[in-house]
N, CA and C of each residue as an Amber inpcrd file, in Angstrom:
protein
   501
 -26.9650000 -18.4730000 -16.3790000 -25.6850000 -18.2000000 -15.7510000
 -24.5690000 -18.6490000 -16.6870000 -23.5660000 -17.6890000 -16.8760000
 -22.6580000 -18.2640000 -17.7000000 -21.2100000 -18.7710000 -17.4180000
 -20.4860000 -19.9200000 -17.6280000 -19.6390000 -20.6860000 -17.6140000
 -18.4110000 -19.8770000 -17.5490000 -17.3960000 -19.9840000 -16.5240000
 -16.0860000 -19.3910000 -16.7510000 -15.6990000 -20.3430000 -17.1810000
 -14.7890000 -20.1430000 -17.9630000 -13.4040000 -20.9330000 -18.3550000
 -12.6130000 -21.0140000 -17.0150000 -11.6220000 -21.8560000 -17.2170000
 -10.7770000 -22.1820000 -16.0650000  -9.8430000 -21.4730000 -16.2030000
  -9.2340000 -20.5860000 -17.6530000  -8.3480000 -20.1360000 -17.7340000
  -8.6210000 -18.2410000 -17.2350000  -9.8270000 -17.7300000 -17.3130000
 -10.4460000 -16.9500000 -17.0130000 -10.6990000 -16.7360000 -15.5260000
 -11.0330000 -17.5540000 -14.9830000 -11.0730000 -18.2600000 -13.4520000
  -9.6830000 -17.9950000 -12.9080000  -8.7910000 -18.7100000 -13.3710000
  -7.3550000 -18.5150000 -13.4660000  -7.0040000 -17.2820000 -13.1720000
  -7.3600000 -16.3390000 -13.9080000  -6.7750000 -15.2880000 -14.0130000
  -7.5010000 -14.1730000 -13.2830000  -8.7870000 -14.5460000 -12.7020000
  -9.5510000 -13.3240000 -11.8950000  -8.9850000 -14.1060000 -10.2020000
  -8.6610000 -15.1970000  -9.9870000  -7.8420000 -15.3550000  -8.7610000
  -6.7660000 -15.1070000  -8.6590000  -6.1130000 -14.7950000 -10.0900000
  -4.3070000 -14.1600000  -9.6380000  -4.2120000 -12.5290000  -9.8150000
  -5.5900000 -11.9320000 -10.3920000  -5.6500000 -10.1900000 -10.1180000
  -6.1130000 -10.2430000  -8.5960000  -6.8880000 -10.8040000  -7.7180000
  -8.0130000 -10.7290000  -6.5800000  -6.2910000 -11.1170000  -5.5610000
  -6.2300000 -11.9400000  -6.0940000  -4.6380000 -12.3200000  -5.3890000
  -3.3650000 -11.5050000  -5.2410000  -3.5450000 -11.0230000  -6.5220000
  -2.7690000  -9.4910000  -7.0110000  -2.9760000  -8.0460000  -6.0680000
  -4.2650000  -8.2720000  -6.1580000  -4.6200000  -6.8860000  -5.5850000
  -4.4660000  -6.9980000  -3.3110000  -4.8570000  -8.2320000  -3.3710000
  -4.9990000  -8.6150000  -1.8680000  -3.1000000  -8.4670000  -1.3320000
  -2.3140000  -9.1070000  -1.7280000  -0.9590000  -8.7320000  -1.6730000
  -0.0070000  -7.4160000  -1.8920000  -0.6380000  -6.9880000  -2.5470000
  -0.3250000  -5.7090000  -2.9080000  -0.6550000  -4.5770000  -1.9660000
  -2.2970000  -4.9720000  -1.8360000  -3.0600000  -3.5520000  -0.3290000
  -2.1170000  -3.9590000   1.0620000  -1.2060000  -5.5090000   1.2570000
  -1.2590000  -6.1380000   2.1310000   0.4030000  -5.1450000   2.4350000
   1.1300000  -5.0060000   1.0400000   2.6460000  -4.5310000   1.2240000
   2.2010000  -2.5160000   1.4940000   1.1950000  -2.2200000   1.0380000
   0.9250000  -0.9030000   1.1990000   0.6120000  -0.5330000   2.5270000
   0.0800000  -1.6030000   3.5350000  -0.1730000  -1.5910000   4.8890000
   0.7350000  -1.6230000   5.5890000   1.8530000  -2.4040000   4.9290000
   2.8570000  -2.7000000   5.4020000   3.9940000  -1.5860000   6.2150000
   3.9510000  -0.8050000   4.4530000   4.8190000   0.4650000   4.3920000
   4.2010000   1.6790000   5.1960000   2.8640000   1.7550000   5.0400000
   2.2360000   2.8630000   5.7720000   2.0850000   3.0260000   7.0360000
   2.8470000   1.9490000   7.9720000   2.8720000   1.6970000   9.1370000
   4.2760000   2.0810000   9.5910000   5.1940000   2.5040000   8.8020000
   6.7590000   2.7040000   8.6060000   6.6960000   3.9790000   8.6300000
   5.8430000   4.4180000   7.6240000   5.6090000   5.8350000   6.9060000
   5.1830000   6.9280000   7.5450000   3.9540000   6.6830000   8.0320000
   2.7330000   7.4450000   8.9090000   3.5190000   8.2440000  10.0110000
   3.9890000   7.4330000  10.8670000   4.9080000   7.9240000  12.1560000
   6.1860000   9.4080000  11.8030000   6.5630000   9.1490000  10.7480000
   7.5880000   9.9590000  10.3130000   7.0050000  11.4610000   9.9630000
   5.8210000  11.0880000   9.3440000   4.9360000  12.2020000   8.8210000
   4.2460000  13.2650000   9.6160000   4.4450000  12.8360000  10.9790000
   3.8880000  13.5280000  12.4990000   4.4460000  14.6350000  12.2930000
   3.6210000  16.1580000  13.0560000   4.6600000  16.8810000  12.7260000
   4.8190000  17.6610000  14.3560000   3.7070000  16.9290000  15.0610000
   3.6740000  17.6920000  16.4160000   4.7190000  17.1280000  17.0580000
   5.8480000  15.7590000  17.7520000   6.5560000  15.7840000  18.0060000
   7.2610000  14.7070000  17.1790000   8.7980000  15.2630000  17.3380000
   9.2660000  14.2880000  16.2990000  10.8900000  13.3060000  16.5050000
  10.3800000  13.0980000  17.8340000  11.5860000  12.4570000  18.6550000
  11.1140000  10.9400000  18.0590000  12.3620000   9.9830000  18.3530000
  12.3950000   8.5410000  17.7430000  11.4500000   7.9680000  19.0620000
  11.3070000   7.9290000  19.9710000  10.2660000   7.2810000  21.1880000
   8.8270000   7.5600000  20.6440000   8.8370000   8.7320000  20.3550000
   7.3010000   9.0000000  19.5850000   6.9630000   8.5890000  18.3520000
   8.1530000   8.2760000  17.3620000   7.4390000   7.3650000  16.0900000
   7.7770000   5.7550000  16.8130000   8.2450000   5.8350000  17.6480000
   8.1270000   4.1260000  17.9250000   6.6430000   4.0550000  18.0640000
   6.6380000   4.9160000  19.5120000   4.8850000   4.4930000  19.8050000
   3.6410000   4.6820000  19.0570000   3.7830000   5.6300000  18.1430000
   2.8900000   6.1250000  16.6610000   3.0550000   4.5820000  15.8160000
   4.4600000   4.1230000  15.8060000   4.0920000   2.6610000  14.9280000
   3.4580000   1.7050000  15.5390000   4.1130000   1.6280000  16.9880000
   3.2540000   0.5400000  17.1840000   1.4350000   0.8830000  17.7340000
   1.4670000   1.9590000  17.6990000  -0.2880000   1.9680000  18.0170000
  -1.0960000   2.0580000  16.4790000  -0.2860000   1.6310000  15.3340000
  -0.5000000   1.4350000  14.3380000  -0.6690000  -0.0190000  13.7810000
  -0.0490000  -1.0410000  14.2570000   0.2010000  -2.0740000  13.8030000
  -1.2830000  -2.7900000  13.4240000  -2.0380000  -2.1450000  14.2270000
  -3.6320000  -2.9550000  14.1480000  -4.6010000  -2.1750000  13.0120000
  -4.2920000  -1.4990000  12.8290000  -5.0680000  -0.3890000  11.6560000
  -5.1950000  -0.8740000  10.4040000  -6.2560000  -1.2090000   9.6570000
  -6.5170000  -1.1400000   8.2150000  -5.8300000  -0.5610000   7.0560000
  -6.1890000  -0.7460000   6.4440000  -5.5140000  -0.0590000   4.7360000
  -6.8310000   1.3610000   5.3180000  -7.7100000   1.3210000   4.7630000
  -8.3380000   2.7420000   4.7930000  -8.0680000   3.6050000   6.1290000
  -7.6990000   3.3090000   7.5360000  -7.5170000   4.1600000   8.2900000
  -6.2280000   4.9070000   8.0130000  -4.8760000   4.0030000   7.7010000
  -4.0800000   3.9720000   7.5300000  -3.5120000   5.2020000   6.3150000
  -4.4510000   4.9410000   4.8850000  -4.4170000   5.6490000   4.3260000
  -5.1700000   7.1890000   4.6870000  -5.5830000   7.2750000   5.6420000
  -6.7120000   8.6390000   6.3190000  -5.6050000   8.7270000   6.8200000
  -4.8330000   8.2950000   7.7130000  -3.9270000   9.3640000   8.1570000
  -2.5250000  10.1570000   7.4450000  -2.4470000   8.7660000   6.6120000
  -1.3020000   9.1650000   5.6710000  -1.7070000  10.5540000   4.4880000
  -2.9270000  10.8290000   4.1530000  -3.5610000  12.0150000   3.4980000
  -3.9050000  12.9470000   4.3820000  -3.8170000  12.7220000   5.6250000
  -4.3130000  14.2310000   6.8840000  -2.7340000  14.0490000   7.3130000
  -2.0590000  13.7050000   7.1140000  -0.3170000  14.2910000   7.4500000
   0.4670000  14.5560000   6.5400000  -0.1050000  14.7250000   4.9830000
   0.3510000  15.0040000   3.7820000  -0.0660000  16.8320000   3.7050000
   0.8200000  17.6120000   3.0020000   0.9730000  18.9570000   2.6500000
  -0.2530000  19.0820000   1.4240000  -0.5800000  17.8730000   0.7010000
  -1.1600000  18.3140000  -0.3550000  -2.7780000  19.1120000   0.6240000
  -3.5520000  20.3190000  -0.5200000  -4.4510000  20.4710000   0.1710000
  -5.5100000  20.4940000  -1.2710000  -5.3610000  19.5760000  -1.9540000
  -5.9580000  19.5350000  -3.0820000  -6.8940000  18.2590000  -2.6220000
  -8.2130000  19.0110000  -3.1320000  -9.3090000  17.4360000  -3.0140000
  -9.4340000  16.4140000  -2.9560000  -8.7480000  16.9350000  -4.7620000
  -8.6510000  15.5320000  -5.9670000  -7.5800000  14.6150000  -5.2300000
  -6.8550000  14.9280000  -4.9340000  -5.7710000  13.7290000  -4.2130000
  -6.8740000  13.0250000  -2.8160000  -7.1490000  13.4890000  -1.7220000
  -7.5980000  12.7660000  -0.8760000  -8.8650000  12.4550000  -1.4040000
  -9.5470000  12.2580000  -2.6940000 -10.5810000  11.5410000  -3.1380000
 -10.0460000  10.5840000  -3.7650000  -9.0660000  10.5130000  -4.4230000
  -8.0260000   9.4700000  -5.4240000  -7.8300000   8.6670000  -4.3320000
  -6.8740000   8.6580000  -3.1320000  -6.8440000   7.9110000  -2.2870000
  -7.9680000   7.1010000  -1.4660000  -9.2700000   7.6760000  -1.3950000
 -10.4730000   7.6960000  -0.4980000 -10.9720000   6.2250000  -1.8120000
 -10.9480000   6.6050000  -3.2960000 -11.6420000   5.6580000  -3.9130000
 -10.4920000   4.6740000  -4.0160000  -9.5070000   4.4450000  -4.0270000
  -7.8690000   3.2980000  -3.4080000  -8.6960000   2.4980000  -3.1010000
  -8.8830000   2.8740000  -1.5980000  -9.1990000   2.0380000  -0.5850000
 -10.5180000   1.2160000  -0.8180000 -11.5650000   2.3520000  -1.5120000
 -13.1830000   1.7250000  -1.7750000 -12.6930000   0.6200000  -2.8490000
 -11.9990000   1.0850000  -3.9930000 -11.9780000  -0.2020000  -4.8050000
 -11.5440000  -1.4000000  -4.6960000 -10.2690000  -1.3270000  -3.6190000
  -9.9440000  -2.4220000  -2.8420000 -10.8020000  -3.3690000  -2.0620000
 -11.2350000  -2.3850000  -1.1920000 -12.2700000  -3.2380000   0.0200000
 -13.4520000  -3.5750000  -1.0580000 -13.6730000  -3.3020000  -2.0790000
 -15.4110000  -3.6860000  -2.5660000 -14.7410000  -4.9400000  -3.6530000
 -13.6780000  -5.1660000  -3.6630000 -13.1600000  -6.3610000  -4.3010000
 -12.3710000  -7.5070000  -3.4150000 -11.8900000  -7.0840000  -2.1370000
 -11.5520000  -7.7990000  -1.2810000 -12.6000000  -8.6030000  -0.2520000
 -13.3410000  -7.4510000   0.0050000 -14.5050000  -8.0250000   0.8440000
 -15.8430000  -8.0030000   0.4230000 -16.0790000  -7.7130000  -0.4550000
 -17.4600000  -7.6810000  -1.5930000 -17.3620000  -7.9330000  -3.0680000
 -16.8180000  -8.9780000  -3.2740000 -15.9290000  -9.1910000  -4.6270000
 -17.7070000  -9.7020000  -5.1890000 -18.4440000 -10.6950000  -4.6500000
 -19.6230000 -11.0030000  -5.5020000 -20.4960000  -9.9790000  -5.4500000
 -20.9180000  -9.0900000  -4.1980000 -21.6280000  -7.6170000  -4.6420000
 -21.4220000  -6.8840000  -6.1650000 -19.9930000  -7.2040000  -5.7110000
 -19.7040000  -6.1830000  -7.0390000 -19.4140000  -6.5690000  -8.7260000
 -19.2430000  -7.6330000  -8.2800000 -18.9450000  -8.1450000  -9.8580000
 -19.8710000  -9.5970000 -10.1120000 -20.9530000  -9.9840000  -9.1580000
 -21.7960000 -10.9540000  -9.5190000 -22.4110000 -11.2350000 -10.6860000
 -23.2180000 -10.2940000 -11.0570000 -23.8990000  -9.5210000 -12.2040000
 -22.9470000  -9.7800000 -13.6550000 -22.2570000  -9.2940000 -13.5570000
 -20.7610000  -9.3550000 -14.5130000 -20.5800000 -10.5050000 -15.1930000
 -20.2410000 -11.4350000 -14.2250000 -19.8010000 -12.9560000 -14.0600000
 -21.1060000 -13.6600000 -14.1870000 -21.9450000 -13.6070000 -13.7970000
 -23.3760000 -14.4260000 -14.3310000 -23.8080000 -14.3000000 -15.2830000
 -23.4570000 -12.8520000 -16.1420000 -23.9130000 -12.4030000 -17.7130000
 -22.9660000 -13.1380000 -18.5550000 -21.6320000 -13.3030000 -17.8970000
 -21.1680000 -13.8930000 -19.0630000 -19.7140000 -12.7100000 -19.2500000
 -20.0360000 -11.3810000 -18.3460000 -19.0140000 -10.4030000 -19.2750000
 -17.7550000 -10.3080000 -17.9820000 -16.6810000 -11.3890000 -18.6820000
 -15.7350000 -11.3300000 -17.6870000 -14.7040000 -10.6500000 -18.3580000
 -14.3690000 -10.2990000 -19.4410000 -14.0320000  -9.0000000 -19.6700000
 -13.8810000  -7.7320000 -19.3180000 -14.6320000  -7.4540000 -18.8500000
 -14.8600000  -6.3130000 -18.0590000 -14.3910000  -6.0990000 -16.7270000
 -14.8720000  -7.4340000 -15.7290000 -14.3190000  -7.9990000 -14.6700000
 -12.6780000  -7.4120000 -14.7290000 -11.7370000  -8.2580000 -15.5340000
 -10.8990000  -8.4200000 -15.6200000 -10.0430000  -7.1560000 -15.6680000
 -10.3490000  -6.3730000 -16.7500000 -10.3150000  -4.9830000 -17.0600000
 -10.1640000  -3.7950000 -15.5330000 -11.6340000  -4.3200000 -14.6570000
 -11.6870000  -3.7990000 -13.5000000 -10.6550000  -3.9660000 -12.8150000
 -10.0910000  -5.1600000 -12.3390000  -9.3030000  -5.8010000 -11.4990000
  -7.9310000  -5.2520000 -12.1480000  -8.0400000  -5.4440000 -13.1730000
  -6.3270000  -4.8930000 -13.6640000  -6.0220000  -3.2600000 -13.1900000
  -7.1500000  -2.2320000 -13.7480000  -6.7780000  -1.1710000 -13.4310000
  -7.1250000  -0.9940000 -11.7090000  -7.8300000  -1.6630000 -10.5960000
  -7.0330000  -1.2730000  -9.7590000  -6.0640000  -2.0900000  -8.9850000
  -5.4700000  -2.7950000  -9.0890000  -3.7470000  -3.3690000  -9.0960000
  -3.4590000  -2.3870000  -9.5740000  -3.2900000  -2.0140000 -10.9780000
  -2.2700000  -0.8620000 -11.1280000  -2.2060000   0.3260000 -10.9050000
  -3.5390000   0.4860000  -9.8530000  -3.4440000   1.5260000  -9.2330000
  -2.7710000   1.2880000  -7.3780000  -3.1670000   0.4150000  -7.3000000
  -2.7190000   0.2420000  -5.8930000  -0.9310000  -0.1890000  -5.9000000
  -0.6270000  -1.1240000  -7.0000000   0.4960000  -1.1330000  -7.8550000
   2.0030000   0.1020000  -7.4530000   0.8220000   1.5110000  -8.3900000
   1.5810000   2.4360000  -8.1750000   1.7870000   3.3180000  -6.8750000
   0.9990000   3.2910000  -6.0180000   0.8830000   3.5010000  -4.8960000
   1.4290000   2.6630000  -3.6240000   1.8250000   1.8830000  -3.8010000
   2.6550000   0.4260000  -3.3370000   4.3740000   1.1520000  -4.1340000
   4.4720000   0.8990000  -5.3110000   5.4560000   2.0170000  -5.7460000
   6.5370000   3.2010000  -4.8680000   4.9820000   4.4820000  -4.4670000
   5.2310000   5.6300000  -4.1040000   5.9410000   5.1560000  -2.4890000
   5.0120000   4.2620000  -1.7970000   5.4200000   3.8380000  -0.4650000
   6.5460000   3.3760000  -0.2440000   6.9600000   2.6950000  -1.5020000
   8.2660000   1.5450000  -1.1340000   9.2450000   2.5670000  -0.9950000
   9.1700000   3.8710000  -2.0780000  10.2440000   4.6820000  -1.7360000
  10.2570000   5.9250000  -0.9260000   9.4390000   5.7800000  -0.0760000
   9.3160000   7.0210000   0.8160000   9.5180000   6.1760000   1.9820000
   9.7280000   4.5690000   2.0330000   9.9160000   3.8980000   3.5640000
  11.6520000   4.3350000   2.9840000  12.3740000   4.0180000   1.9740000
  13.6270000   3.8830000   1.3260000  14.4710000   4.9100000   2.0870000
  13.3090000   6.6080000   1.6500000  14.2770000   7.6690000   1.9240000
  14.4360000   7.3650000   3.5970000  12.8880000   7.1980000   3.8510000
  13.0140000   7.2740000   5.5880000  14.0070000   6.4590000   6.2120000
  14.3090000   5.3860000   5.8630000  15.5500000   4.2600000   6.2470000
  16.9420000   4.9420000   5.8940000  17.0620000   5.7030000   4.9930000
  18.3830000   5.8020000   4.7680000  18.7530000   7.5560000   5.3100000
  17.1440000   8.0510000   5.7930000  17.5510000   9.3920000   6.2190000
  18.1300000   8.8250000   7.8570000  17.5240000   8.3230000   8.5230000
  17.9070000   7.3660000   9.6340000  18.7840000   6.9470000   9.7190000
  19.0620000   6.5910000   8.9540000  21.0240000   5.4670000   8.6080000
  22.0980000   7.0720000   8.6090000  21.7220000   7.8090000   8.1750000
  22.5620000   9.2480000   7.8380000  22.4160000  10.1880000   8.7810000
  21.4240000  10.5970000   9.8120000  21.4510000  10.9680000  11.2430000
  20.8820000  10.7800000  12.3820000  19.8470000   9.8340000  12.9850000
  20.0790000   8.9630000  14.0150000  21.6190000   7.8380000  14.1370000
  21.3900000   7.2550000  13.0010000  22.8770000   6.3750000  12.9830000
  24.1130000   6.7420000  12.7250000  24.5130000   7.7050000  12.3690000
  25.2690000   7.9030000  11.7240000  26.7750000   8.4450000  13.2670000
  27.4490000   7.6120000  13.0180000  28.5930000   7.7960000  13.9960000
  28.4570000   6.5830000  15.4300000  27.2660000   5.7390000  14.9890000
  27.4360000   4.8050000  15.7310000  28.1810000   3.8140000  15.3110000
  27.8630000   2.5200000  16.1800000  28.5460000   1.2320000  15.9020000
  27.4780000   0.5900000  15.1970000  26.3620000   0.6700000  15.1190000
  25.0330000   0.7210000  14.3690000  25.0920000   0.9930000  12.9870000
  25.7600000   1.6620000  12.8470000  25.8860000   2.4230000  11.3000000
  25.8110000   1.7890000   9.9380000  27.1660000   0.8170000  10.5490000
  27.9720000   0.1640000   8.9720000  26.4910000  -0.7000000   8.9660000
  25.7160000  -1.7410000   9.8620000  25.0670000  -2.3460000   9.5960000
  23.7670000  -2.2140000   9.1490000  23.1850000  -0.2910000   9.6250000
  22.6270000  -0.0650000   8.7760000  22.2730000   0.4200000   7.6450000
  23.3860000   0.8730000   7.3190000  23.8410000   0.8640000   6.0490000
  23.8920000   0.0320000   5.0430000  24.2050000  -1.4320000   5.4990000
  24.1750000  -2.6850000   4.6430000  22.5810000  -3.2980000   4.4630000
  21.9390000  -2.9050000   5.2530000  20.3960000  -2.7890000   5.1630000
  19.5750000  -2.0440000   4.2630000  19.8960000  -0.7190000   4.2490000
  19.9360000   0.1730000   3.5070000  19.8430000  -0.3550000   1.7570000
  21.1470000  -0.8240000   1.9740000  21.8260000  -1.1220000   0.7140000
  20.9960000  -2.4510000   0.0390000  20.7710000  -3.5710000   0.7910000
  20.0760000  -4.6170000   0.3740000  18.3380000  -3.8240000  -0.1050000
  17.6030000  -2.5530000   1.4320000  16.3520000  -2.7340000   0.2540000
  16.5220000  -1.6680000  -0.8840000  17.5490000  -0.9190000  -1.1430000
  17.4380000  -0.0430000  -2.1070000  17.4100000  -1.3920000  -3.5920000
  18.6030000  -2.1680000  -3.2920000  18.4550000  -3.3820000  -4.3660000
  17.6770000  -3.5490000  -4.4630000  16.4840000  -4.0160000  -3.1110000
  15.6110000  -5.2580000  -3.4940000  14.2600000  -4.1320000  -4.7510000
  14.7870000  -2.9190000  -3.9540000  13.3970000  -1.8900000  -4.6430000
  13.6750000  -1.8510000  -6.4340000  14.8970000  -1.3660000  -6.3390000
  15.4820000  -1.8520000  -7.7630000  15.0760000  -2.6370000  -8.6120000
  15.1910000  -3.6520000  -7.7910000  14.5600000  -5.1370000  -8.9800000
  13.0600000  -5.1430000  -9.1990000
């Protein structure tokens, strides 16, 4: 069995950490997202109740619905998304299944390698979400809100996450 370094160690708990925070803000958004994407009715009472009968849902269900309320009708996309979720969950909740072998040989290289490319896949997809909750907030701010007393303040909301997305 071979010896991690601590600095190696180090660094496969801040990708595993990386990646767990990251699926955690994509759950986040897709619970914002999903509801909007309905296309059978599309009154604000019905994405309330679409969010909140969402709040309990997983990253992979979550992402199943967000790809069955998407226009794309290409494969390759709802398989790209379908393996998201597998590479996530088989590192979140099967992290020694999958990389035991790896780490006992000695080749944490590889490990590492793994873990990086999917963060930066979930990364960019965390990305795509932040700004499709963005448009949805500020399409909201521009006609549900717009001519209320509601407005200016959500507008200043608006304005803070377009910043925060910014940075």
């Amino acid at each position: 069995m071979a010896t991690i370094s601590q600095s190696d160690n180090e660094n496969l708990q801040r990708l595993v950490g990386a990646i767990v925070l990251a699926s955690q803000d994509v759950e986040g958004y897709l619970k914002v997202i999903v509801p909007f994407m309905a296309t059978e009715e599309a009154t604000l009472q019905s994405v309330i109740q679409t969010h909140g009968k969402l709040q309990r849902r997983m990253l992979g269900q979550l992402v199943g619905h967000f790809v069955d309320s998407t226009t794309s009708d290409t494969l390759g996309f709802a398989q790209h998304m379908a393996q998201l979720v597998n590479d996530r969950n088989r590192i979140v909740h099967h992290f020694n299944d999958t990389y035991g072998a790896q780490l006992a040989s000695g080749d944490i290289a590889s490990v590492i390698s793994s873990l990086q490319a999917v963060l930066g896949n979930i990364t960019n997809f965390r990305s795509v979400t932040v700004q499709l909750a963005l448009v949805i907030f500020e399409g909201l701010r521009d006609t549900t809100f717009y001519g209320t007393p509601e407005y200016e303040q959500f507008s200043e909301l608006c304005a803070k996450f377009r910043k925060q997305v910014a940075s």
